[in-house]
PLY file of the C-alpha trace (Angstrom):
ply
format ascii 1.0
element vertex 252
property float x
property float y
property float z
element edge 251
property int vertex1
property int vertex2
end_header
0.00 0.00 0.00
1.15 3.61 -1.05
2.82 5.74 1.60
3.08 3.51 4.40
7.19 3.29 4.18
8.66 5.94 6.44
5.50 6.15 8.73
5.49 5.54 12.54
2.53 4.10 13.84
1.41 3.53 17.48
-1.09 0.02 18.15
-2.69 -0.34 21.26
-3.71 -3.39 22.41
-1.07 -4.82 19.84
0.28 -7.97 21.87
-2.15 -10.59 20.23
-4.61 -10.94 17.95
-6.39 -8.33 15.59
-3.51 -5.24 16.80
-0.76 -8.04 16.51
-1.69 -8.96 13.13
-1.87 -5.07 12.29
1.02 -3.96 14.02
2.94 -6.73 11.69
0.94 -6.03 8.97
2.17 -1.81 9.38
5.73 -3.41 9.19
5.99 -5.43 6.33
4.14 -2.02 4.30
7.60 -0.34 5.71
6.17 1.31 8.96
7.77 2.01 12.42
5.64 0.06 14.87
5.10 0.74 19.13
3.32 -2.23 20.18
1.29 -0.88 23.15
-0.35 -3.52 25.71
-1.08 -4.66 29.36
0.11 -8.16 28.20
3.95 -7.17 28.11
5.53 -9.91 27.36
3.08 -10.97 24.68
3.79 -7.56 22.94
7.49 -7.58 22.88
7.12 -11.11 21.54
5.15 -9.82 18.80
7.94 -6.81 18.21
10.58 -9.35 18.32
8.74 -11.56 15.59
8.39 -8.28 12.97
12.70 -7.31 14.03
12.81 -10.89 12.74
11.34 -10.23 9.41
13.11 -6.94 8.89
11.00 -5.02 10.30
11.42 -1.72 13.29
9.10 -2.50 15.86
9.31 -1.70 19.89
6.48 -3.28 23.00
5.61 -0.34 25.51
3.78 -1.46 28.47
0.22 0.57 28.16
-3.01 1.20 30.10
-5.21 2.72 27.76
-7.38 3.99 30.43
-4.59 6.08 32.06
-3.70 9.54 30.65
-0.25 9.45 32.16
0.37 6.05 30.22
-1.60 7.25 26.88
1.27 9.95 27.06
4.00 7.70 28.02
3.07 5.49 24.52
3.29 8.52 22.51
6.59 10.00 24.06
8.01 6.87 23.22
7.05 6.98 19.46
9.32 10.43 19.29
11.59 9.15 20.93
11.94 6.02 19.46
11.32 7.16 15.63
10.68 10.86 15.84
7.40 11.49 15.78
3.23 9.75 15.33
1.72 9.11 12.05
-0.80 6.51 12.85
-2.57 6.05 16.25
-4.26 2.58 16.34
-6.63 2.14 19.33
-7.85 -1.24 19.39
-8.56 -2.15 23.26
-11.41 -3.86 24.10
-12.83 -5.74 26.70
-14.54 -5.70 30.31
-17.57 -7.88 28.84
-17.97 -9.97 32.08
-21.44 -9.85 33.96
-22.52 -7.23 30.71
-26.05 -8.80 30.66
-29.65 -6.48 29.71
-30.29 -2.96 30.82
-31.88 -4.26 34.28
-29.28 -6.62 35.39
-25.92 -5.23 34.45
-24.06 -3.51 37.69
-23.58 -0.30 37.35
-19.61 -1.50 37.96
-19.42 -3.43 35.09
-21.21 -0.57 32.87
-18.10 1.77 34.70
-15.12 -0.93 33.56
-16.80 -1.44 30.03
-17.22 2.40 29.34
-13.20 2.79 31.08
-11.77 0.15 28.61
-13.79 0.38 25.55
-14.89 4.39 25.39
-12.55 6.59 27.88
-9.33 4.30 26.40
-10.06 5.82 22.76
-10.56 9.51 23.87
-7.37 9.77 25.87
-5.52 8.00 23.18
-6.93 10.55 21.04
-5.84 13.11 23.49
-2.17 11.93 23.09
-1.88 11.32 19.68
-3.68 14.25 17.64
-1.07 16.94 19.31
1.88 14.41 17.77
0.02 14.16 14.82
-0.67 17.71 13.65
3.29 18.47 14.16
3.77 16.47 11.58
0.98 17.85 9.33
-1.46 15.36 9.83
-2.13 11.61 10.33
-4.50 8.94 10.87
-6.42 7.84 14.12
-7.79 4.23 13.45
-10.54 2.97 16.27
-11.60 -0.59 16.29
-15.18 -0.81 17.23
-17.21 -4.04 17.05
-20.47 -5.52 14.98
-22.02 -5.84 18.35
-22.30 -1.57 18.13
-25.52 -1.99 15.89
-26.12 -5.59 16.12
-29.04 -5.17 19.05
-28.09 -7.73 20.90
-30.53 -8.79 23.84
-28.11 -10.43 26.29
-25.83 -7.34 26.18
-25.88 -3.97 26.77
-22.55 -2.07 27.90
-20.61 -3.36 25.20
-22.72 -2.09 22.50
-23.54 1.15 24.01
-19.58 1.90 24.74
-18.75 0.83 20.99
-21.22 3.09 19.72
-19.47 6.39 21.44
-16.18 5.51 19.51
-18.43 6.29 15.91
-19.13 9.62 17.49
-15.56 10.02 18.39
-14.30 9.39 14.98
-16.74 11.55 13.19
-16.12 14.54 16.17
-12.41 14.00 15.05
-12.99 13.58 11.26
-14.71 16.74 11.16
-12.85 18.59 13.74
-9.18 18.47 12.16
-9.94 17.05 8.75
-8.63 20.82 7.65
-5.49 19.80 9.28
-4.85 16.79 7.65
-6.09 14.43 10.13
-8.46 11.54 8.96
-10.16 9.53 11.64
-12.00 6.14 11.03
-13.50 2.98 12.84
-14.02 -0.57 11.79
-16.22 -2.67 13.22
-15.30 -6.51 13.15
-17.18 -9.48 12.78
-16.86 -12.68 14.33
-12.93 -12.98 14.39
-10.92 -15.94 15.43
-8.33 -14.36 17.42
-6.71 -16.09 20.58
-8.63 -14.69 23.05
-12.15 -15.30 21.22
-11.13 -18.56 20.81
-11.23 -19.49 24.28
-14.40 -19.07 24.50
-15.62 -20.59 21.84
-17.12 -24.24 21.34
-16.60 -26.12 18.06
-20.35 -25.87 17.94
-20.37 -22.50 18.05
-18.25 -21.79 15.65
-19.72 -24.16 12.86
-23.32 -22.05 13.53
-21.60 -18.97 13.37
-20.13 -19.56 9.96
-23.57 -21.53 8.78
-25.34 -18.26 9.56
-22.99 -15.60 7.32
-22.72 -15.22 3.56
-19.29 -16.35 3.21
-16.99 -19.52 2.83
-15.44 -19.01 6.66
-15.10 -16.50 9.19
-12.78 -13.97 10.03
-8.98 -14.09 10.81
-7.18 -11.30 12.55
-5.56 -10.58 9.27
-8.74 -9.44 7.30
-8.75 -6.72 9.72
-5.62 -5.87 9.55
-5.53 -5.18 5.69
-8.85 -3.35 6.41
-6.86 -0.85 9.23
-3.98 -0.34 7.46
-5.57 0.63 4.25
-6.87 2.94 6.27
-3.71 4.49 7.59
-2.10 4.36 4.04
-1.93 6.83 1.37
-4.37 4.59 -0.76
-7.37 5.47 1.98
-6.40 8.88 2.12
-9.91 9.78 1.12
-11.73 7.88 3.49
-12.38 10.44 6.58
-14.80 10.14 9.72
-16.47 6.40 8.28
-17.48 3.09 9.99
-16.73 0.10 8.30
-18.26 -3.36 8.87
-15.38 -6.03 8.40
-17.85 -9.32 8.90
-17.86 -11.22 5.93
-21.24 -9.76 5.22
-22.98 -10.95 8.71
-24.55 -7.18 8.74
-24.93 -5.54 5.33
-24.69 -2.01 6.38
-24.55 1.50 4.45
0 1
1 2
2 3
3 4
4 5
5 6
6 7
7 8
8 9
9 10
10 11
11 12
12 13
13 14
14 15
15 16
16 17
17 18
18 19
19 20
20 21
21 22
22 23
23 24
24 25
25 26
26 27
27 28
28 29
29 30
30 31
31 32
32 33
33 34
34 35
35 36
36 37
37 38
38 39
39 40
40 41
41 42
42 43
43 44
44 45
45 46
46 47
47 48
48 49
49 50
50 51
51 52
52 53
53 54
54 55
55 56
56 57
57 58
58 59
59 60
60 61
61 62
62 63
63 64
64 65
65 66
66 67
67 68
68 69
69 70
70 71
71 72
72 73
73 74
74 75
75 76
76 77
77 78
78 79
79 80
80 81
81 82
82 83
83 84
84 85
85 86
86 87
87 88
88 89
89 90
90 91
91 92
92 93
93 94
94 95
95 96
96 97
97 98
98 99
99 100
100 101
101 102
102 103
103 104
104 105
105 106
106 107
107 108
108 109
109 110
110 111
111 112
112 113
113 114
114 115
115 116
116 117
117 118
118 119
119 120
120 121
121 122
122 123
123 124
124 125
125 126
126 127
127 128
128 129
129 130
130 131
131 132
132 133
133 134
134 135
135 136
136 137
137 138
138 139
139 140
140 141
141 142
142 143
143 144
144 145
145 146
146 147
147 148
148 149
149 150
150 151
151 152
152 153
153 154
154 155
155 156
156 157
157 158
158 159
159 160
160 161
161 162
162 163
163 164
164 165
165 166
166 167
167 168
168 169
169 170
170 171
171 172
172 173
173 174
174 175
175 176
176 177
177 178
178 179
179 180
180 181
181 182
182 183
183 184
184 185
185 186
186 187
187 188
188 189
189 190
190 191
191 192
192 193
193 194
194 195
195 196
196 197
197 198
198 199
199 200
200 201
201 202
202 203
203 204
204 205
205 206
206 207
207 208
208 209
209 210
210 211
211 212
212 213
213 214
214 215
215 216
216 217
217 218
218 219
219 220
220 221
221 222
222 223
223 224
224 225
225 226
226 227
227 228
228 229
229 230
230 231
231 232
232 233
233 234
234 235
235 236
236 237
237 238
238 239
239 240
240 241
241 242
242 243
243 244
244 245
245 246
246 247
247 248
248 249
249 250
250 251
């Protein structure tokens, strides 16, 4: 993809999964990768793995939910490869005890809106100041299909993926003078490590019998969809939602 060589990009929540496969995705398309994460270790495996390959990667330790840390991430782009093209904020989580609107805990609507709302506008916060030194760049948000699905067993989740569509439009339209292009994409069922842990063999053969497709998603189908995004060959595409799902919602 065009105008990815040269580029430094940050990933949160890049130490498995869909940010892993992005981070190394960023890498082999010639970007300078910070590999933000909780799971340390896990994320200077995965920075280790692109060095490998050829590629200039770094693992910070991050807490998306803490300004300080948001900060720290960013600092250590400069410092590491002089500056922030590409913020990728892809944390997500805090989905235990998330039931219907009259039996979630207000506690569990707190973590879910901390990790999956509040960890998106302070990375925001950090990154955009980076960003317009340099002229511009791209902040990437990955929501999730359950934003518009209308789930019934689930309500925290959904509602806290929805505020990162207003985020990326409030940002689109905000600096989009200033050469900043914001954008979310909204996976499907993806196979990543973590998902499957949870996941029966059952469910999984339902889940693909009930999409229009040949199989379901890999962590990889994302992160061609994200780093399109951050290249030169999206460079139109400002303040959008995409649905990455292999068609399970067909969605203007």
């Amino acid at each position: 993809m065009r105008g990815l060589a040269g580029k430094v990009a940050i990933v949160a929540g890049g130490a498995r999964g869909i940010g892993a496969a992005t981070a190394r995705r960023l890498a082999e398309e010639g970007a300078s990768v910070v590999i933000g994460d909780l799971l340390v270790d896990q994320a200077q495996e995965t920075a280790a793995a692109i060095m490998a390959d050829g590629g200039q990667a770094i693992a910070v330790a991050l807490d998306g939910t803490n300004a300080e840390s948001q900060a720290a991430i960013v600092k250590a782009a400069r410092d590491a490869f002089g500056g922030l093209d590409i913020y990728i904020s892809n944390l997500a989580g805090g989905t235990d005890g998330d039931i219907d609107a009259l039996n979630c805990p207000v506690e569990v609507l707190d973590k879910s809106f901390a990790i999956n709302t509040k960890s998106h506008f302070l990375a925001t916060q950090a990154a955009l100041p980076a960003m317009l030194e340099r002229g511009g760049g791209a902040m990437l948000y990955t929501s999730s299909g359950a934003a518009t699905g209308g789930a019934p067993w689930q309500v925290a989740y959904p509602m806290t993926k929805n505020a990162i569509h207003a985020l990326a439009r409030h940002v689109a339209s905000r600096w989009g003078k200033q050469g900043i292009r914001a954008n979310a994409v909204c996976p499907g069922l993806v196979l990543t490590e973590a998902v499957k842990i949870h996941l029966t063999d059952e469910y999984v053969e339902k889940a693909q019998k009930g999409i229009p497709h040949t199989r379901l998603g890999q962590p990889e189908d994302l992160a061609a969809a994200l780093t399109f995004l951050a290249s030169d060959d999206g460079a139109w595409v400002n303040g959008q939602v995409w649905h990455v799902n292999g068609g399970a919602q067909m969605r203007d």
